[in-house]
C-alpha positions, 0 to 999 in steps of 0.5 A: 469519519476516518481519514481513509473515507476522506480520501478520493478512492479509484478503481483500476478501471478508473471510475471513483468509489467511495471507501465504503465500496471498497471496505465492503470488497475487500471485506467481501474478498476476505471471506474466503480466505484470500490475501489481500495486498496493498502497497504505496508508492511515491514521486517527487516533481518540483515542490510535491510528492504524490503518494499512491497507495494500492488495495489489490485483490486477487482471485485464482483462475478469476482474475483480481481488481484493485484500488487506489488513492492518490494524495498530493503533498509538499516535499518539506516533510519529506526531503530525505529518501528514509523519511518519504519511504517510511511514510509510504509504509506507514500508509500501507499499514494503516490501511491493513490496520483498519481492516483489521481494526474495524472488520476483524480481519486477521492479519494474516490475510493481508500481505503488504508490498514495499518498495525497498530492495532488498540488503543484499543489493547495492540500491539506496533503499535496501539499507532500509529493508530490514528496518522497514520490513520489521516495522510492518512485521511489528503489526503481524503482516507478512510483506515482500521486498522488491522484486516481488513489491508489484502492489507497490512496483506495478499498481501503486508506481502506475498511479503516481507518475 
């Protein structure tokens, strides 16, 4: 069993999936060529951090769904803004890599949303920007910067709060 099946899938609508439901969907949404996005999210309160990572699939003229796992872990592996953001990444590649791994997916088809702005901007973590964007570029997935992150800014912000 991989570490995604182990994890407590959610849809938008709220009910639970196993992984399986959702590899077979996204599988199934990547047949017709169309891209699939996913982005991570997290947020600090007291002694935790809640990372969410969002699958979004979305159909032209047909709407889209989308679905998440929420994982809450303690703050002292991740007390620094560089850490907990790369660790975000690092969980939106992983995914991206599994499917591309197991259901020979091309990489292409997968666009990941980070939450990072972008270096031309003043915010703590555009000075990440450039590295975090060649680390998911480094696994052949394209990926999109704040203000256009909304898998990450939207979906996956939604979830973790």
């Amino acid at each position: 069993m991989n570490l995604l099946q182990e994890k407590f899938w959610t849809g938008g609508h709220g009910g639970a999936l196993e992984f399986k439901e959702v590899e077979s969907l996204v599988s199934k949404h990547s047949i017709n060529n169309r891209k699939i996005f996913i982005g991570s999210d997290s947020f600090i309160s007291k002694n935790n951090i809640c990372f969410v990572t969002a699958i979004c699939l979305l159909t032209k003229n047909l709407g889209g769904r989308y679905f998440f796992y929420k994982e809450s872990v303690s703050t002292a592996q991740y007390k620094n803004l560089p850490t907990r953001i790369t660790e975000e990444v690092r969980r939106s590649i992983e995914i991206a890599e599994h499917f591309v791994v197991n259901y020979k997916i091309p990489a292409t088809r997968f666009e990941l949303h980070l939450d990072v702005s972008p270096p031309t901007t003043t915010n703590a973590t555009a000075r990440l920007s450039e590295m975090l964007k060649g680390y998911v570029q480094g696994y052949g997935l394209a990926c999109k910067l704040k203000p256009n992150a909304w898998a990450s800014q939207t979906v996956a912000d939604r979830h973790s709060k």
